[in-house]
NUBALUM-467999 format. One line per field, with one value per atom (N, C-alpha, C): residue number from 1; atom name; x, y, z. Coordinates in pm, whole numbers, always signed. Example, Ala and Ser with C-alpha at 12.3 -4.5 7.8 and 13.67 -1.06 7.14 Angstrom:
BEGIN
n	1/1/1/2/2/2
atom	N/CA/C/N/CA/C
px	+1319/+1230/+1320/+1285/+1367/+1290
py	-569/-450/-330/-225/-106/+3
pz	+780/+780/+780/+708/+714/+787
This chain:
BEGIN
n	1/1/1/2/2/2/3/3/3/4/4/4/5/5/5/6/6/6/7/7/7/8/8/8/9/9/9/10/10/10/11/11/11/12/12/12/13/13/13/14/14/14/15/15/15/16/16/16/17/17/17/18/18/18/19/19/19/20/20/20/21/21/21/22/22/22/23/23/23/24/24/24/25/25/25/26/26/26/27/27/27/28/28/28/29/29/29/30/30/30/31/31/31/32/32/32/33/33/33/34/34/34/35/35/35/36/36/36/37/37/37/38/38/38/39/39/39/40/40/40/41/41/41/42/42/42/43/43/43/44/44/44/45/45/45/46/46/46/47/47/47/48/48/48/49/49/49/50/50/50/51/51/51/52/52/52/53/53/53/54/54/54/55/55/55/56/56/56/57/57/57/58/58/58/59/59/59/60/60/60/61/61/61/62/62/62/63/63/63/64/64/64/65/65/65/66/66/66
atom	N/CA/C/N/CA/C/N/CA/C/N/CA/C/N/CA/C/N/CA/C/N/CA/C/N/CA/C/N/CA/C/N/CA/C/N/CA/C/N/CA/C/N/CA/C/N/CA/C/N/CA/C/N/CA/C/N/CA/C/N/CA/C/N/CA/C/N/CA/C/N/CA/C/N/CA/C/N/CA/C/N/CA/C/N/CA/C/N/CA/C/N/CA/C/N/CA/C/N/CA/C/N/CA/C/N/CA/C/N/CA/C/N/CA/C/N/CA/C/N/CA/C/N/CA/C/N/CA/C/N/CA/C/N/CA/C/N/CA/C/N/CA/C/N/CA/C/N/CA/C/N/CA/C/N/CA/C/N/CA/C/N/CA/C/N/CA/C/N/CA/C/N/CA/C/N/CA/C/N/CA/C/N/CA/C/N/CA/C/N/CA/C/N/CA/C/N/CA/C/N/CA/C/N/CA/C/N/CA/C/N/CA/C/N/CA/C/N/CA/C/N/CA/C/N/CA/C/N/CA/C
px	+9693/+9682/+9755/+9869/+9944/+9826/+9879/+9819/+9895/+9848/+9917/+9807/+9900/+9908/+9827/+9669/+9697/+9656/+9651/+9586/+9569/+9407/+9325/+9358/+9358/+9444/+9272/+9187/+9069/+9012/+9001/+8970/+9048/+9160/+9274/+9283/+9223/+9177/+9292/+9384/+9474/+9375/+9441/+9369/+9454/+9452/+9501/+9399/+9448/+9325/+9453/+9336/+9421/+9381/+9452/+9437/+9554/+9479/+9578/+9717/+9808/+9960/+9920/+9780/+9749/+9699/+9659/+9528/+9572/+9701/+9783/+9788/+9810/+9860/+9756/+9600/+9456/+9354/+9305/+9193/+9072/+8967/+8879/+8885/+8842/+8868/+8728/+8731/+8630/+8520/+8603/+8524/+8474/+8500/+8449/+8428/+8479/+8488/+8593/+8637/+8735/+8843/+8929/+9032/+9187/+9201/+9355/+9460/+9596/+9701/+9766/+9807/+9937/+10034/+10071/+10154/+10295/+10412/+10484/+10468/+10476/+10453/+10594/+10483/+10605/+10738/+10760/+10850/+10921/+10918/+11008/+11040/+10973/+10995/+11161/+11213/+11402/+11344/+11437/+11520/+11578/+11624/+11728/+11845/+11942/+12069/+12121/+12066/+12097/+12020/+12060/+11970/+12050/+11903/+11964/+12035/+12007/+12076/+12192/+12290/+12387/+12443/+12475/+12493/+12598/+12604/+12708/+12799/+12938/+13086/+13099/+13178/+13210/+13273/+13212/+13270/+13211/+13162/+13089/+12932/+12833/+12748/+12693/+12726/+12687/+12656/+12750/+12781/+12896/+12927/+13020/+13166/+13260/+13376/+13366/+13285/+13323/+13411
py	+4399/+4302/+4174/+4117/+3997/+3912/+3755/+3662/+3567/+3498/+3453/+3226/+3151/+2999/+2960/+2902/+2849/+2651/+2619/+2486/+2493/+2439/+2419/+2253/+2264/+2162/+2077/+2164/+2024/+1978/+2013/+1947/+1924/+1992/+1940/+2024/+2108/+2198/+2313/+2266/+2384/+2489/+2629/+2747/+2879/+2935/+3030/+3195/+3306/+3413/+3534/+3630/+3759/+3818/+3841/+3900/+4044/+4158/+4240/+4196/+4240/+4173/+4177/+4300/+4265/+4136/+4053/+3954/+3844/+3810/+3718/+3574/+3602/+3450/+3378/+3402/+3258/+3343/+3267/+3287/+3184/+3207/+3133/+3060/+2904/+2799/+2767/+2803/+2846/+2695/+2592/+2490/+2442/+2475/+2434/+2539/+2658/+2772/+2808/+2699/+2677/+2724/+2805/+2863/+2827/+2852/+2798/+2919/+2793/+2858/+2909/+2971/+3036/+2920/+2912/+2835/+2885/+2833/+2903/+2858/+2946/+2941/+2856/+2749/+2711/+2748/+2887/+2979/+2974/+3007/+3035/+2908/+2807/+2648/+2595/+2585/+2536/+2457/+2426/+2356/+2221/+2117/+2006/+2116/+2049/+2075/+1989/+1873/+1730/+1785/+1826/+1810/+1778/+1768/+1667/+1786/+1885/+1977/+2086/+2081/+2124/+2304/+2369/+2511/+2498/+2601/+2658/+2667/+2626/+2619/+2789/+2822/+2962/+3047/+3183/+3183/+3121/+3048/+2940/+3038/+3057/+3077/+3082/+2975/+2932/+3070/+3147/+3258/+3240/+3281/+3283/+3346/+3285/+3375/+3347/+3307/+3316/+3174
pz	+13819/+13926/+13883/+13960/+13912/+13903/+13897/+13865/+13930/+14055/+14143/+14106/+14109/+14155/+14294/+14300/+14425/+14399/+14529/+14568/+14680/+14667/+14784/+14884/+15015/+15046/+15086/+15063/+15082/+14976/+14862/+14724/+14654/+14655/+14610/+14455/+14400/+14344/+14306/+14199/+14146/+14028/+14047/+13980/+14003/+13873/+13869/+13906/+13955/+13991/+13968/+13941/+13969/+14098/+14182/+14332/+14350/+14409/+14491/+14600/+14561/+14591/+14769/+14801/+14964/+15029/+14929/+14938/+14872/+14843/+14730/+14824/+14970/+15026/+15014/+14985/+15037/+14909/+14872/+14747/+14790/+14773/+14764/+14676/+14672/+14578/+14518/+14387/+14314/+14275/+14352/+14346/+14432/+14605/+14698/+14826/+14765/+14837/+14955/+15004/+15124/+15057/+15176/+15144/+15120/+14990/+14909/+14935/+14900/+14945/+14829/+14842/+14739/+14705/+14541/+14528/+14487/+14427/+14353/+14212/+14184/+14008/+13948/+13849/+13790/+13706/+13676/+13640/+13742/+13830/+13962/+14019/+14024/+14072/+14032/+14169/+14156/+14088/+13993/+13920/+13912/+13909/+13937/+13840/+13880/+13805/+13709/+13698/+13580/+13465/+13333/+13256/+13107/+13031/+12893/+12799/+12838/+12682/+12787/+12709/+12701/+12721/+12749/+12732/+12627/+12490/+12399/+12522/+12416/+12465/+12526/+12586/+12591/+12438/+12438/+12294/+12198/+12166/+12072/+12053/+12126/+12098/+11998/+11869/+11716/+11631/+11679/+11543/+11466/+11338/+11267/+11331/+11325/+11423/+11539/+11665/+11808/+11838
């Protein structure tokens, strides 16, 4: 059973649950019982494209020889 992200939009109440991929969009919110939404997991959460570290040159990938 995955392990799906929600927040409840009346307590405000983030929590993680394992739910059937049938039953994944609303979870009961284990703190006020009212029903939470599915979030996206921060793994999957775009991106910005500005960032501080760099990608290896092409070829470079800090082995001996490239």
């Amino acid at each position: 059973m995955p392990l799906y992200d929600y927040h409840c939009p009346d307590c405000g109440h983030r929590f993680e649950e394992f739910r059937p991929m049938a039953e994944r969009d609303h979870a009961p919110c284990p703190k006020c019982g009212k029903e939470a939404d599915k979030q996206l997991s921060g793994f999957f959460s775009p991106r910005s494209t500005s960032s501080s570290s760099t990608p290896p040159p092409c070829g470079g990938g800090g082995l001996p020889g490239g």
